[in-house]
MIVODO-590965 format. One record per residue (C-alpha): y, z, x; residue in three letters; residue number from 1. Coordinates in steps of 0.5 Angstrom, whole numbers. Each point is the difference from the previous one (the first is absolute). Layout:
BEGIN
+-------+-------+-------+--------+-----+
|     v |     w |     u | residu | num |
+-------+-------+-------+--------+-----+
|     Y |     Z |     X |    ALA | NUM |
...
+-------+-------+-------+--------+-----+
# end
This chain:
BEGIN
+-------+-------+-------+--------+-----+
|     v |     w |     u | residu | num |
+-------+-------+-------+--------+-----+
|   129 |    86 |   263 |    UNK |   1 |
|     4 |     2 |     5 |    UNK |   2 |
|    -2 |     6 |     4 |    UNK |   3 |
|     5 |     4 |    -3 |    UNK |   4 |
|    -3 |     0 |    -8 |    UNK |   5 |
|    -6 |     1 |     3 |    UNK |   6 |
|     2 |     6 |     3 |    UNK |   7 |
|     3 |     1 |    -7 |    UNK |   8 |
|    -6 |    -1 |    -4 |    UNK |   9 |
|    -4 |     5 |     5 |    UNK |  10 |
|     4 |     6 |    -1 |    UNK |  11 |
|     1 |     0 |    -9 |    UNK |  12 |
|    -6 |    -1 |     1 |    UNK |  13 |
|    -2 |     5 |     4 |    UNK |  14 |
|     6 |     4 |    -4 |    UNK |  15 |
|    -4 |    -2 |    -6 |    UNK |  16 |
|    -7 |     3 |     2 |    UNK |  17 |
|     3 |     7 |     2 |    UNK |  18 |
|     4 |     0 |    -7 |    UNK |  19 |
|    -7 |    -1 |    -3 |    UNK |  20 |
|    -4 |     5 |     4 |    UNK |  21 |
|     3 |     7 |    -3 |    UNK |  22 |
|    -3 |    -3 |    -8 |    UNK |  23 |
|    -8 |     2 |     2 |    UNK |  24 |
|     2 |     7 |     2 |    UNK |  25 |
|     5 |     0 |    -6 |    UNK |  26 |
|    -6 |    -3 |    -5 |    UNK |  27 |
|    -5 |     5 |     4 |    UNK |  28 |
|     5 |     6 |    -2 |    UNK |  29 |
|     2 |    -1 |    -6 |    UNK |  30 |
|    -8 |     0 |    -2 |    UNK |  31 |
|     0 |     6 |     3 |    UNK |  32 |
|     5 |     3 |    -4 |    UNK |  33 |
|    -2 |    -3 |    -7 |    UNK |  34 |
|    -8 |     3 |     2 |    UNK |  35 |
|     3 |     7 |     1 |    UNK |  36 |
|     4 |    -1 |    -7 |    UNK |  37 |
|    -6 |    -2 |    -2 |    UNK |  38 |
|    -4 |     6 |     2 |    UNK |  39 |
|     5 |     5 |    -2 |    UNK |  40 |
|     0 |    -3 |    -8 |    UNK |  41 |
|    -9 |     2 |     1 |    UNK |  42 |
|     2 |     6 |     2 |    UNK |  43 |
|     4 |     1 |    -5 |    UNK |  44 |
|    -5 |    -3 |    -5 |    UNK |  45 |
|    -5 |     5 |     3 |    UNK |  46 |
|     4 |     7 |    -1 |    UNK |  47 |
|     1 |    -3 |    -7 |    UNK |  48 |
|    -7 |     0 |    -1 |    UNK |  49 |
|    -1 |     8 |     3 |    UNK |  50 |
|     5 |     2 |    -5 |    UNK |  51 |
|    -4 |    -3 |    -5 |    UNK |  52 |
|    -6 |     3 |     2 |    UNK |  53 |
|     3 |     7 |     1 |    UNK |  54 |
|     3 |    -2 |    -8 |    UNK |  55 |
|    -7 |    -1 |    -2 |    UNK |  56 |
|    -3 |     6 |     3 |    UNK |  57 |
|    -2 |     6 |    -5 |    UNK |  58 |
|     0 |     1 |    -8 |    UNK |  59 |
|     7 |     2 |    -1 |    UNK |  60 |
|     4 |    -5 |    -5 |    UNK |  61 |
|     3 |    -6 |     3 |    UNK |  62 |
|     7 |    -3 |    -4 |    UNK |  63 |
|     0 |    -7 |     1 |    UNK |  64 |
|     7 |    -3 |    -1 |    UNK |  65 |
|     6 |     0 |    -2 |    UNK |  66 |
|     0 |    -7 |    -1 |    UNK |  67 |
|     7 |    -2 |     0 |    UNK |  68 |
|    -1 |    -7 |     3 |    UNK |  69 |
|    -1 |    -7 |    -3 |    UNK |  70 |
|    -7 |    -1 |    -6 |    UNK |  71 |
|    -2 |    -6 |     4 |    UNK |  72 |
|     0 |     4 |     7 |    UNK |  73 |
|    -4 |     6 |    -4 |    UNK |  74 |
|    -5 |    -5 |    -3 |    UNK |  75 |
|    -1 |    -4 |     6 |    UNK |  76 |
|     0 |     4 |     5 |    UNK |  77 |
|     1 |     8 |    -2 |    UNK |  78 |
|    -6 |     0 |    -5 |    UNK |  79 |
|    -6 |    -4 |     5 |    UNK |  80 |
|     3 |     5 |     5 |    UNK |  81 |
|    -1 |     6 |    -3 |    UNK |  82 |
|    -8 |    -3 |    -3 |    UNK |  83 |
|    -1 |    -1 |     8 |    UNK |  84 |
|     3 |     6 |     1 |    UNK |  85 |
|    -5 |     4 |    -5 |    UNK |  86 |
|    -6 |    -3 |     3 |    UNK |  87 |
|     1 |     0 |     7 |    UNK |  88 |
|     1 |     7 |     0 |    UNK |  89 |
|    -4 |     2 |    -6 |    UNK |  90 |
|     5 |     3 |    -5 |    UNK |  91 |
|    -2 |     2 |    -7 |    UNK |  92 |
|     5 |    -3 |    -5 |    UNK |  93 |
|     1 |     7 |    -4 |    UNK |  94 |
|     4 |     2 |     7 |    UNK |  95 |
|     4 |    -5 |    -1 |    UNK |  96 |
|     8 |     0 |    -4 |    UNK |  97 |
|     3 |    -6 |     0 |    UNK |  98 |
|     7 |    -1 |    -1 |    UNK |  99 |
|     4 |    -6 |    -3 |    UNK | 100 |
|     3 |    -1 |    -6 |    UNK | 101 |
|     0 |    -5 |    -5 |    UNK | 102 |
|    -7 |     2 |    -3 |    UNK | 103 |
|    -3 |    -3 |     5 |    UNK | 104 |
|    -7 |     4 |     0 |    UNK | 105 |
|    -3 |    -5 |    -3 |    UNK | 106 |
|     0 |    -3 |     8 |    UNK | 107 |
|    -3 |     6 |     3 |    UNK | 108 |
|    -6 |     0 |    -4 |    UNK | 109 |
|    -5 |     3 |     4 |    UNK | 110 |
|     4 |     2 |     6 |    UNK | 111 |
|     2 |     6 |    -4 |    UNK | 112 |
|    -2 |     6 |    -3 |    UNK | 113 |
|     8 |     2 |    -2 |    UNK | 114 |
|     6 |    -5 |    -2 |    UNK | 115 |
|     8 |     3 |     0 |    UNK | 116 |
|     5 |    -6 |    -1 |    UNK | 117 |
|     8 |     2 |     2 |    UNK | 118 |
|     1 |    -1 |    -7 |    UNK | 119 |
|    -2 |     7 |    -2 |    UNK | 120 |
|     4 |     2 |     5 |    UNK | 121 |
|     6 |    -4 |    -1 |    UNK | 122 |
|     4 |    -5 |    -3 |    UNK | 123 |
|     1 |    -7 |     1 |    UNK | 124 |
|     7 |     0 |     2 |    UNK | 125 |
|    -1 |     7 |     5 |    UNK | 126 |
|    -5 |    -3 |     4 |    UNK | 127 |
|     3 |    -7 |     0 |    UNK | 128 |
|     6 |     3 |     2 |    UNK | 129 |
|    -3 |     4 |     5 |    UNK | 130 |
|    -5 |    -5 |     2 |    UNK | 131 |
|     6 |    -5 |     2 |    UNK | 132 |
|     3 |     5 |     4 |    UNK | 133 |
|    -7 |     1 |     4 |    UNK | 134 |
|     1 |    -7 |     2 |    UNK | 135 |
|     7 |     0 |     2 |    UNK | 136 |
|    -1 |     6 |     5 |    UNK | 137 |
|    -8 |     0 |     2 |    UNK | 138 |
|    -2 |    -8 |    -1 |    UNK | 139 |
|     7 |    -5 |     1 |    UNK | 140 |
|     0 |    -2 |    -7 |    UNK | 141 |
|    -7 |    -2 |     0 |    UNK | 142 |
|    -6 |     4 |    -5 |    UNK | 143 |
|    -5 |     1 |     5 |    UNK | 144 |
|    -2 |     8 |     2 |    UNK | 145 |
|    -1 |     0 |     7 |    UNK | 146 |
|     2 |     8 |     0 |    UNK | 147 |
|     0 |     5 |    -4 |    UNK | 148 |
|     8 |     1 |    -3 |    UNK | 149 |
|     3 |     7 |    -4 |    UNK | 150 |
|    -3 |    -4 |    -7 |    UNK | 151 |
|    -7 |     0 |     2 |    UNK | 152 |
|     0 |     7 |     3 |    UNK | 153 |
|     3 |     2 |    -8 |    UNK | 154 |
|    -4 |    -4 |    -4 |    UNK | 155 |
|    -6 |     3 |     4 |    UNK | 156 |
|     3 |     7 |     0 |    UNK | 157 |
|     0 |    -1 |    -9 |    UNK | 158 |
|    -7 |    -3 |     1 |    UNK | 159 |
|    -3 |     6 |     4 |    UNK | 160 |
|     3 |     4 |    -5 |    UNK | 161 |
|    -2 |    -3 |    -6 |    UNK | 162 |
|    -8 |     0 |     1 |    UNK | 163 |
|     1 |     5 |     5 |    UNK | 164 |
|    -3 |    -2 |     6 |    UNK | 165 |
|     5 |     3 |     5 |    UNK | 166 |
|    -6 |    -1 |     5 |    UNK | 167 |
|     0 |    -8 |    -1 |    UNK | 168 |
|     0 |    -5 |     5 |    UNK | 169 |
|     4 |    -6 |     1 |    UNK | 170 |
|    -1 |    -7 |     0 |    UNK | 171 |
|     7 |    -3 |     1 |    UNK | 172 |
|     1 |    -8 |    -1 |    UNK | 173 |
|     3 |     0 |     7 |    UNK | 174 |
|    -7 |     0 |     2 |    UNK | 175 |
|    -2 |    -6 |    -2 |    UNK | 176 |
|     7 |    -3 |     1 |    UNK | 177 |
|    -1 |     3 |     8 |    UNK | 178 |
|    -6 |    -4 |     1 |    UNK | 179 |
|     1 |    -6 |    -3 |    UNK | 180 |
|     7 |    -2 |     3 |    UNK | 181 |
|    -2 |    -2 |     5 |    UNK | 182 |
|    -6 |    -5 |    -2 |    UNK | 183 |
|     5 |    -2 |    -5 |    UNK | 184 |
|     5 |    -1 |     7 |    UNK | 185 |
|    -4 |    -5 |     3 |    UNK | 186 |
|    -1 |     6 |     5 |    UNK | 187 |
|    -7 |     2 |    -2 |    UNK | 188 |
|    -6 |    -4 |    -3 |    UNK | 189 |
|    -2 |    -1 |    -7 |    UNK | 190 |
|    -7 |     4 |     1 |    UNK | 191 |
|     5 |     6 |     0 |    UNK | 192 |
|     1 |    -1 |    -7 |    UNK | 193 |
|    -7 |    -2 |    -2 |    UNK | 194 |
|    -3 |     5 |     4 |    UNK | 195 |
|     3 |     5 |    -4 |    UNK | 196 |
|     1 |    -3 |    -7 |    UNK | 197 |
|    -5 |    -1 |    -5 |    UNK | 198 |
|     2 |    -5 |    -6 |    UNK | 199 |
|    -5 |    -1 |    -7 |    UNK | 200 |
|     1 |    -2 |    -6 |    UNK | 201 |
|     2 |     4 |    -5 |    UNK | 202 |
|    -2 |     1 |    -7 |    UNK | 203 |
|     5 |     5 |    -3 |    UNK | 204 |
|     0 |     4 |    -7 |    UNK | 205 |
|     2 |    -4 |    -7 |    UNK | 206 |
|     5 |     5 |    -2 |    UNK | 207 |
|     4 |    -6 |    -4 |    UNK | 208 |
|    -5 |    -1 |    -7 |    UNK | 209 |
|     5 |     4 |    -4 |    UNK | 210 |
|     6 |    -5 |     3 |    UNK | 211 |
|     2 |    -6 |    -4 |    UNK | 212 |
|    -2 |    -5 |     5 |    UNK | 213 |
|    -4 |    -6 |    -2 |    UNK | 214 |
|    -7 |     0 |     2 |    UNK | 215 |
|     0 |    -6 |     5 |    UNK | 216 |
|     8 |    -1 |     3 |    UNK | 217 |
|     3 |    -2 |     6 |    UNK | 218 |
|     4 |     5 |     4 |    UNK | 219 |
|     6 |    -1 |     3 |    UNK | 220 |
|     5 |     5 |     4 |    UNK | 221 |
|     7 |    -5 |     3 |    UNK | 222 |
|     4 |     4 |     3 |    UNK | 223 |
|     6 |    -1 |     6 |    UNK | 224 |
|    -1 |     3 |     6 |    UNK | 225 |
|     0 |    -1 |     8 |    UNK | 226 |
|    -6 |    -6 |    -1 |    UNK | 227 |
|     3 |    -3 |    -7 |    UNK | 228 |
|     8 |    -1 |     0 |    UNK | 229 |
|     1 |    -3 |    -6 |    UNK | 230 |
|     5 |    -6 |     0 |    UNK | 231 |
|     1 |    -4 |    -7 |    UNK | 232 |
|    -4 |    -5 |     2 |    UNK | 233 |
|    -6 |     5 |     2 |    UNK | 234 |
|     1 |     3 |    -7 |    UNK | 235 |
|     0 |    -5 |    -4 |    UNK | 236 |
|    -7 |    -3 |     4 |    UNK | 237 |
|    -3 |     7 |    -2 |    UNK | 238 |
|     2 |    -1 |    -7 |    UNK | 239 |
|    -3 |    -6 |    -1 |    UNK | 240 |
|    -6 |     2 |     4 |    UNK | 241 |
|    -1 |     6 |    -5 |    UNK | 242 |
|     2 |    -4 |    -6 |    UNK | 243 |
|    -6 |    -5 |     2 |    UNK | 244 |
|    -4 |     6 |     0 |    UNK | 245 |
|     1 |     3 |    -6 |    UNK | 246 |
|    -2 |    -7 |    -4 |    UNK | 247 |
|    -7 |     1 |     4 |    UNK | 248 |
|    -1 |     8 |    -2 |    UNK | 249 |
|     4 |     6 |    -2 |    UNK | 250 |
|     5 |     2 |     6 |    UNK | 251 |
|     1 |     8 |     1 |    UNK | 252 |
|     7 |     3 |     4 |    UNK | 253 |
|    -2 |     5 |     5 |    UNK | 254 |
|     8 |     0 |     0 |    UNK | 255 |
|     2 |     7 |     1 |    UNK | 256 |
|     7 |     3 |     2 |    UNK | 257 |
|     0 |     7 |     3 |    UNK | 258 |
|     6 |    -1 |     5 |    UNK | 259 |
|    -4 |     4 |     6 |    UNK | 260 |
|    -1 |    -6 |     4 |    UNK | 261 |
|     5 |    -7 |     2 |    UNK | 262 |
|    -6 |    -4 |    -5 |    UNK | 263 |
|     3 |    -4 |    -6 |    UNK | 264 |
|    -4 |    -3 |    -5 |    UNK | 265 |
|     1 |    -7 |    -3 |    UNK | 266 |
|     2 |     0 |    -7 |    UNK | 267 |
|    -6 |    -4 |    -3 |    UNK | 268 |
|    -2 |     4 |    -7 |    UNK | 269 |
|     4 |    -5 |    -3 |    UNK | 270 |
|    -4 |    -6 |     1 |    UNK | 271 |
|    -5 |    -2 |    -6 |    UNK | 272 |
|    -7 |     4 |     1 |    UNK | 273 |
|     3 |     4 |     6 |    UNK | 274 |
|     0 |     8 |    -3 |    UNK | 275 |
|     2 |     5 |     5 |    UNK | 276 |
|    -3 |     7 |     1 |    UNK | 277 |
|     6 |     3 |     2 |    UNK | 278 |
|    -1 |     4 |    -7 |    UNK | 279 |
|    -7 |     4 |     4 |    UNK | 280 |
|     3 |     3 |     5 |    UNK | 281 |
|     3 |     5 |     3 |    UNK | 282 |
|     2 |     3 |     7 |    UNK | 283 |
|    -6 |     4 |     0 |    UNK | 284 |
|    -5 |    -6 |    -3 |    UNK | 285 |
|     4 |    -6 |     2 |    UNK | 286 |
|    -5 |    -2 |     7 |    UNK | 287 |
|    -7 |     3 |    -4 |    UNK | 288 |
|     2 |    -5 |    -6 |    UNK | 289 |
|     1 |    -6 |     4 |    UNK | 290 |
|    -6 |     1 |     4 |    UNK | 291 |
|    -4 |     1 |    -5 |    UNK | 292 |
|     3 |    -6 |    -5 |    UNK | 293 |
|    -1 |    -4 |     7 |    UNK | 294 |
|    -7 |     2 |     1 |    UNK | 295 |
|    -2 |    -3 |    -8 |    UNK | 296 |
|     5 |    -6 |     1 |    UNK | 297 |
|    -3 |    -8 |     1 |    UNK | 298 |
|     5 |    -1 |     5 |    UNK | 299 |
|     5 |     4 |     3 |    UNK | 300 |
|     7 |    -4 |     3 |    UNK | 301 |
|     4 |     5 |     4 |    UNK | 302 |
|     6 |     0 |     5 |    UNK | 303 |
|    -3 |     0 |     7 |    UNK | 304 |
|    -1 |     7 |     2 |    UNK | 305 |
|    -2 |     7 |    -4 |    UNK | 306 |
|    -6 |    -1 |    -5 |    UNK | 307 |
|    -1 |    -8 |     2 |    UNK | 308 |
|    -5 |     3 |     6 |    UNK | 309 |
|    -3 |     5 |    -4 |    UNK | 310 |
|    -3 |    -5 |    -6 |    UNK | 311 |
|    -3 |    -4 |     4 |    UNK | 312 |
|    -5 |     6 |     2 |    UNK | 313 |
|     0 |     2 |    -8 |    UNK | 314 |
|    -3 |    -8 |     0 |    UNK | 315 |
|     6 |    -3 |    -3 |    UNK | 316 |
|     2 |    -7 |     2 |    UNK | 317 |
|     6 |     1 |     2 |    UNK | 318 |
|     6 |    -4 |     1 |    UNK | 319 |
|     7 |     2 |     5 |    UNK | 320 |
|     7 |    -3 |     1 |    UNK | 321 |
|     4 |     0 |     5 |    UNK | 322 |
|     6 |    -2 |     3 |    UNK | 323 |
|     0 |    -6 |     3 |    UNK | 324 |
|    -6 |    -3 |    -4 |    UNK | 325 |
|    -4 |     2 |    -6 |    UNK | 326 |
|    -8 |     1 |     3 |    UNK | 327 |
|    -5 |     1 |    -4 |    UNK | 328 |
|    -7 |     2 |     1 |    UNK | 329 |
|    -6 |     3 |    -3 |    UNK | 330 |
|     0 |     6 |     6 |    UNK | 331 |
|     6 |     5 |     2 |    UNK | 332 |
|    -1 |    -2 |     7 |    UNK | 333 |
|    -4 |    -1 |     7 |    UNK | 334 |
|     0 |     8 |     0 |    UNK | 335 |
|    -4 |    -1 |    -6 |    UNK | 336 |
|    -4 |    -5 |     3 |    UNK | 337 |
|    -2 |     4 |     6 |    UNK | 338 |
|    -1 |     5 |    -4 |    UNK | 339 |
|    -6 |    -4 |    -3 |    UNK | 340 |
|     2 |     2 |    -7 |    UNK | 341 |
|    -4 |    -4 |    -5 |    UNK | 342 |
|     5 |    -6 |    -3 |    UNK | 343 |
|     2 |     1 |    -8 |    UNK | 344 |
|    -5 |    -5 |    -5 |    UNK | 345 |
|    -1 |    -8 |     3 |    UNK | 346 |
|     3 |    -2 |    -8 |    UNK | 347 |
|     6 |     4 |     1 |    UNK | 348 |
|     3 |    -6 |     3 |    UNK | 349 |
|     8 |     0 |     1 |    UNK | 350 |
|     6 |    -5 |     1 |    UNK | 351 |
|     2 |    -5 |     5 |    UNK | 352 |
|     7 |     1 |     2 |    UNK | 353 |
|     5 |    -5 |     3 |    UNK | 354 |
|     7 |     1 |     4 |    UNK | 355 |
|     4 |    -5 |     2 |    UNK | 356 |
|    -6 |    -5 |     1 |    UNK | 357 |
|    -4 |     5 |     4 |    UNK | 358 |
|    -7 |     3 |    -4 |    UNK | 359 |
|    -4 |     6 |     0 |    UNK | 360 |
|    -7 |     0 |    -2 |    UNK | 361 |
|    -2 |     7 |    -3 |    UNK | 362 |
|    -5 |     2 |     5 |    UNK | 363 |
|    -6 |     4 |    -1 |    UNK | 364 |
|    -2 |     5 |     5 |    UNK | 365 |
|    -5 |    -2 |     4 |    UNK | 366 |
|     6 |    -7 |     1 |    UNK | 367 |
|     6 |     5 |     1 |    UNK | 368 |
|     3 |     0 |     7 |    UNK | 369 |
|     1 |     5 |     4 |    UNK | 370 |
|     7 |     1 |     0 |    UNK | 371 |
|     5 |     2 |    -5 |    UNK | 372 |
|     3 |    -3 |    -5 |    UNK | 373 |
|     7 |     0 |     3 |    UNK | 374 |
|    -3 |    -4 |     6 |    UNK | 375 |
|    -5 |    -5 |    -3 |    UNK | 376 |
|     5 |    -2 |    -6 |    UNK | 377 |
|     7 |     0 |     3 |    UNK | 378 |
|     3 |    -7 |    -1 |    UNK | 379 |
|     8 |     2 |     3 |    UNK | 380 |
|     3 |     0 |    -7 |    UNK | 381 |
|     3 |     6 |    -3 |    UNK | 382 |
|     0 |    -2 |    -6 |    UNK | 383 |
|    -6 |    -3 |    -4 |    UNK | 384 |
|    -1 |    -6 |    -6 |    UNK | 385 |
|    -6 |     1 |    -4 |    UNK | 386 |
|    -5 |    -5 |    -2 |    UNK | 387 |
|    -6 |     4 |    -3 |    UNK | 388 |
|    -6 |    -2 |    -3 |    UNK | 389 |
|    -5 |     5 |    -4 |    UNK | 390 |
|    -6 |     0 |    -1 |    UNK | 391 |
|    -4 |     2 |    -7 |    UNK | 392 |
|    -6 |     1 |     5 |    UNK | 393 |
|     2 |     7 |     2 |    UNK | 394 |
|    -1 |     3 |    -7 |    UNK | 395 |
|    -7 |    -3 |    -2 |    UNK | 396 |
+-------+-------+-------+--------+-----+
# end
């Protein structure tokens, strides 16, 4: 090596080393701004937290709601929020005014002492109308309540005045969306969440003798939505599920078409053992007859979301589909398992479904892993190919 190309070597060399010597202090720097970051989210978490003390405070009346957001957040976050928040500050339920819609007072029973359901307020189509515009203006579309919007504060003015309690406090779920954002963020830990839910089984009202339904069926609710895009292959996998399931035990539609929100039903009540509910319901009913049609079925099959997060807590072996891949378990989750809820009877034994050469056992609760169905059952396809097997088992 010439004397020349040493001296080269030396000098990228060197320059190499200077290059690098800024990226301890760049790593150094950047911890430090991600830790404030952090710091400013518990400050947060924790002023929201005085503010639900101050709420708790005295013995004037607190409404809770109006819920406006999606069922599957009202059940598997606002509920077990309001039980933490009704034991950690001693709150006695005849304080209490929930307000959601849909007849959902069956799900607060034991949180409170009052129930208003915005469809004794206002019609299906005004408040979808209205709910749409909230959206659009205060949340990009989406349906979650980080604010208080002009809808709220109307609906809380007509129910002041309809049970006048001009006095009422409030409890918006703004601040449950405000606390769990940023655990759902990654930016906070999970024991924020845990800290302040409390999830149960729940064993709700039979308010459904009077209804024509078979004494032992299968409940199944398939609708198109965010999680469930419905293609041809993957509707006419779901009518071959369903019609497999209707030779083992009657099958029950919880199929109901209000126009208040994007979800739309499959079309099954034509398949051989398949009766729909559809004729039950109202807009008023429609969520209390499906809740309680769910808590007497055998099995409920649903579309990933809404009512599959609750059957599990009623002890309902439950069974969600989604795109890409159809998972099939006897809980609703890993939330479910870290809340230590109680698996459904060891003889309700379910299906093992197949995708594109990929299996998927149902897992019992204490097997389930602790991560979501979107991340352990993803398989890359967009569309799923069904080979399901049925066993007679779960009905015995």
């Amino acid at each position: 090596m010439s004397g020349f190309d040493a001296v080269r070597n030396l000098g990228l060399k060197a320059a190499r080393r200077l290059q690098a010597a800024p990226k301890p202090l760049v790593r150094m720097m950047r911890r430090q701004a991600r830790a404030r970051e952090h710091e400013a989210f518990r400050r947060d978490a924790e002023a929201i937290d005085s503010s639900i003390a101050q709420l708790a405070q005295g013995t004037s009346p607190i409404i809770v709601g109006p819920w406006l957001a999606e069922v599957g957040y009202e059940v598997l976050y606002w509920i077990p929020f309001l039980r933490w928040l009704q034991d950690a500050h001693g709150i006695a339920s005849e304080r209490v005014v929930v307000v959601s819609r849909g007849g959902m007072e069956s799900a607060y029973a034991g949180l409170a002492g009052r129930y208003v359901d915005l469809f004794d307020l206002t019609t299906p189509h005004d408040l979808a109308t209205r709910n749409l515009q909230r959206r659009a203006a205060a949340e990009g579309g989406g349906q979650k309540q980080s604010s208080s919007s002009t809808l709220d504060d109307e609906l809380l003015g007509m129910v002041r005045a309809r049970l006048d309690i001009g006095d009422a406090r409030v409890c918006h779920p703004s601040l449950m969306f405000r606390l769990f954002r940023e655990v759902w963020h990654g930016n906070l830990p999970m024991d924020v969440l845990w800290r302040r839910t409390r999830y149960e089984a729940a064993r709700l009202p039979i308010t459904t003798t009077s209804l024509s339904v078979p004494n032992e069926f299968i409940a199944v609710k398939l609708y198109s939505g965010p999680a469930l895009s419905m293609s041809d292959r993957t509707r006419a996998s779901l009518r071959q599920l369903v019609a497999r399931a209707a030779a083992l035990a009657p099958v029950v539609l919880l199929d109901v078409d209000l126009g208040v929100d994007e979800h739309r039903d499959l079309e099954l009540d034509d398949l051989p053992g398949v009766t729909s509910a559809r004729s039950l319901m109202d807009a008023r009913t429609n969520l209390g007859v499906q809740l309680a049609l769910v808590a007497r079925s055998r099995f409920f099959l649903s579309t990933c979301g809404g009512l599959a997060w609750l059957a599990p807590f009623l002890g309902v072996p439950t069974g969600r589909y989604t795109t890409p891949i159809l998972c099939w378990r006897r809980t609703c989750s890993w939330r479910v398992r870290r809340a230590h809820v109680s698996a459904p009877p060891s003889s309700a034994r379910w299906i093992c479904a197949r995708s594109r050469g990929s299996a998927w056992k149902a897992w019992g609760l204490r097997d389930a892993p602790r991560t979501s169905d979107r991340r352990c059952c993803r398989d890359g396809h967009s569309d799923v190919r069904l080979q399901i097997s049925v066993f007679r088992g779960f009905l015995e």
